[in-house]
C-alpha positions as CSV (number, residue, x, y, z in Angstrom):
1,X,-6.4,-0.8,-35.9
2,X,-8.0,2.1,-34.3
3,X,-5.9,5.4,-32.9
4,X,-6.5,4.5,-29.4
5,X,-5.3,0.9,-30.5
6,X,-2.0,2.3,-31.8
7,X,-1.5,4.6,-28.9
8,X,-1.7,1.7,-26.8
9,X,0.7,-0.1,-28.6
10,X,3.3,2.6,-28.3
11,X,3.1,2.8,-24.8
12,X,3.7,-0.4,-24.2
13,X,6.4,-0.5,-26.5
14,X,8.1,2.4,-25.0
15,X,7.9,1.0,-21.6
16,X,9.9,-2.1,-23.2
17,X,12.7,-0.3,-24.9
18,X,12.8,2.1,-22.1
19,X,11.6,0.5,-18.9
20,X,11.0,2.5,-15.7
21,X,12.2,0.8,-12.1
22,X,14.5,-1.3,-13.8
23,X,17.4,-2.0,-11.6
24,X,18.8,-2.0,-7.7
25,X,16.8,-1.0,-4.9
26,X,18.3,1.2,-2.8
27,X,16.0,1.7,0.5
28,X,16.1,4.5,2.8
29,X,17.7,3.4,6.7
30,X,14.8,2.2,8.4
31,X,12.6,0.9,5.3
32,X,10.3,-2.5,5.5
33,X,11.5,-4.3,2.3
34,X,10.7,-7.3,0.5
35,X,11.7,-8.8,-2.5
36,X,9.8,-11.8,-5.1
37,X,10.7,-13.7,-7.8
38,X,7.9,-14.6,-10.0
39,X,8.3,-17.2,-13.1
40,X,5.9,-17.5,-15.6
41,X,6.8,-21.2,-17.1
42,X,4.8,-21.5,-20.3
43,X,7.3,-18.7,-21.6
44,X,9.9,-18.2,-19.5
45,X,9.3,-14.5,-18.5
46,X,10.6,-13.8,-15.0
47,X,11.1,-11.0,-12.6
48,X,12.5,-9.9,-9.4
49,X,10.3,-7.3,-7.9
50,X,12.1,-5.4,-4.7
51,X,9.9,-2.7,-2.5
52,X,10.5,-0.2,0.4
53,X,7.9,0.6,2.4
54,X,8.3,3.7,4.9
55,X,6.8,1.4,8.0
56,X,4.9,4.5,9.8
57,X,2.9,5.6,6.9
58,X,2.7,2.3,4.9
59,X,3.7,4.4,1.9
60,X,6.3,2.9,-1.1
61,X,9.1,4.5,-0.9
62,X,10.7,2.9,-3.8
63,X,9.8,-0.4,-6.3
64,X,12.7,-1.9,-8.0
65,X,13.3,-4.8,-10.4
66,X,15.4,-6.9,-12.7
67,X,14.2,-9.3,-15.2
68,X,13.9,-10.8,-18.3
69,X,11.1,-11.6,-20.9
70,X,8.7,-10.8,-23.9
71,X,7.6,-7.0,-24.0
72,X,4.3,-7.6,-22.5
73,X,5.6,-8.5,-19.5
74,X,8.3,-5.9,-19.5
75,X,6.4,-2.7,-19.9
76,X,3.6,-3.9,-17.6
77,X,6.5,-4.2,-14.6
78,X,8.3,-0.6,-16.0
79,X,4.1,0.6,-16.0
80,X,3.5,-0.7,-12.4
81,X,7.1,1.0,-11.3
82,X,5.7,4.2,-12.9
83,X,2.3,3.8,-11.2
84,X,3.7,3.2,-7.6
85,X,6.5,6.2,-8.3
86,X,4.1,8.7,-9.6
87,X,0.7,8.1,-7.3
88,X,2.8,7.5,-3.8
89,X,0.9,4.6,-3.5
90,X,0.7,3.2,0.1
91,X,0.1,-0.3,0.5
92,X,-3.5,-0.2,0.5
93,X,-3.4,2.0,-2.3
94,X,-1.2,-0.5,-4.1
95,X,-3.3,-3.7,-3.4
96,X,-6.3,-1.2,-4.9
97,X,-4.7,-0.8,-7.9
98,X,-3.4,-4.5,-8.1
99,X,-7.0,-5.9,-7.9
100,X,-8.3,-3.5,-10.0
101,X,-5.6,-4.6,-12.7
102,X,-6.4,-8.3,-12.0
103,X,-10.3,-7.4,-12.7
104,X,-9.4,-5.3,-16.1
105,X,-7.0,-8.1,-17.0
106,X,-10.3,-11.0,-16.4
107,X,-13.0,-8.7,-17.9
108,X,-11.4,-9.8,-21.5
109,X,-12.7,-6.0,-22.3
110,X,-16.4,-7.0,-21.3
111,X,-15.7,-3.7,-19.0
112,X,-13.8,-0.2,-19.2
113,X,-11.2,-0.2,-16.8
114,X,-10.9,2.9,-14.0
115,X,-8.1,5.6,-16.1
116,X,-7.8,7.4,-13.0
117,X,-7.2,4.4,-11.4
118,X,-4.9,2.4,-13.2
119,X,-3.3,5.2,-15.6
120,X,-0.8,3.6,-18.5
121,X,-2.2,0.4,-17.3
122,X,-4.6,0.5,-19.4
123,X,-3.0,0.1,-22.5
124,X,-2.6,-3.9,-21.5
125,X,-6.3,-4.3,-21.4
126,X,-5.7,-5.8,-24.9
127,X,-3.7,-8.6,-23.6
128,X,-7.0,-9.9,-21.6
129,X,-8.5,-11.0,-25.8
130,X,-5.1,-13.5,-25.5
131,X,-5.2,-16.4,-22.5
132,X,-1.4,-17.3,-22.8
133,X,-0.5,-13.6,-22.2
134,X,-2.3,-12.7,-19.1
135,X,0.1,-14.6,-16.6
136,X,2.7,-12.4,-18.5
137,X,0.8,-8.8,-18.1
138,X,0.4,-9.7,-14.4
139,X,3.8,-11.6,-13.0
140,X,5.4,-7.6,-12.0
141,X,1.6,-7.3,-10.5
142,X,1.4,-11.3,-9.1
143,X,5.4,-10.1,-7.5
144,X,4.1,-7.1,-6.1
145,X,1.4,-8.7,-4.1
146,X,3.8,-11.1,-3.0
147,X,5.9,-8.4,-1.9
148,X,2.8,-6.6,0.7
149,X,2.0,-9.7,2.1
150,X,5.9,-10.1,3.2
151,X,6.3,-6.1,4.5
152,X,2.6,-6.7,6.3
153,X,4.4,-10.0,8.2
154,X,7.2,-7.3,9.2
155,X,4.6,-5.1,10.6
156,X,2.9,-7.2,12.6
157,X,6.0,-8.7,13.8
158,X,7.1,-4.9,14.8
């Protein structure tokens, strides 16, 4: 196993043992929110993922979940909650990071993935050499997306 193999490794495992987002939402008066539940049934993984969205700049405000499953899955959700905390992501800037996750996640490491981009993300590239673990890197990601499409119905309905 190379370094950057084993750093990998133990990022992912620390976002397992100590997972970031995990919990309640708790929006802010006024927040868009939305909430998924994704299954992944050839394991059993699952996950609520809960949002708040600021509706006049389109920004998350917060990204919540709860749920329950191998460490793959786990520390790609507490990875995702770090991304959208630390980068302010807005909702466009989400669904960038979300297809760009998707594409490093398809490549099966035929491409390097955007760093910058995608930050601890890319520790899970990995997961792309083993077919029955993709659906359980992306169900947090899969949830997310799920989630926009629900606060984008609210805005139009606004």
């Amino acid at each position: 196993m190379s370094a950057l193999d084993g750093l990998y490794q133990e990022v992912i495992l620390d976002h397992s043992k100590r997972p970031i987002g995990k919990g309640e939402l708790d929006p802010a008066a006024g927040a868009l929110t939305a909430t998924h539940h994704e299954f992944n049934p050839s394991c059993g993984d699952e996950i609520d993922l809960s949002i708040a969205v600021d509706p006049e700049t389109g920004r998350i405000s917060q990204l919540a979940w709860e749920g329950q499953g191998c460490s793959i899955s786990m520390a790609s959700a507490s990875i995702l909650s770090q991304l959208v905390r630390d980068e302010e992501l807005t909702i466009a800037g989400a669904r960038e990071r979300i297809d760009a996750f998707r594409h490093m996640i398809q490549a099966r490491g035929a491409e390097e993935p955007d760093e910058d981009l995608l930050g601890d993300a890319v520790a899970l590239q990995g997961v792309s050499k083993f077919v029955m673990r993709v659906k359980c890197a992306m169900l947090g990601w899969v949830a997310l997306e799920a989630d926009l499409a629900q606060v984008d119905a609210q805005r139009a309905g606004a």
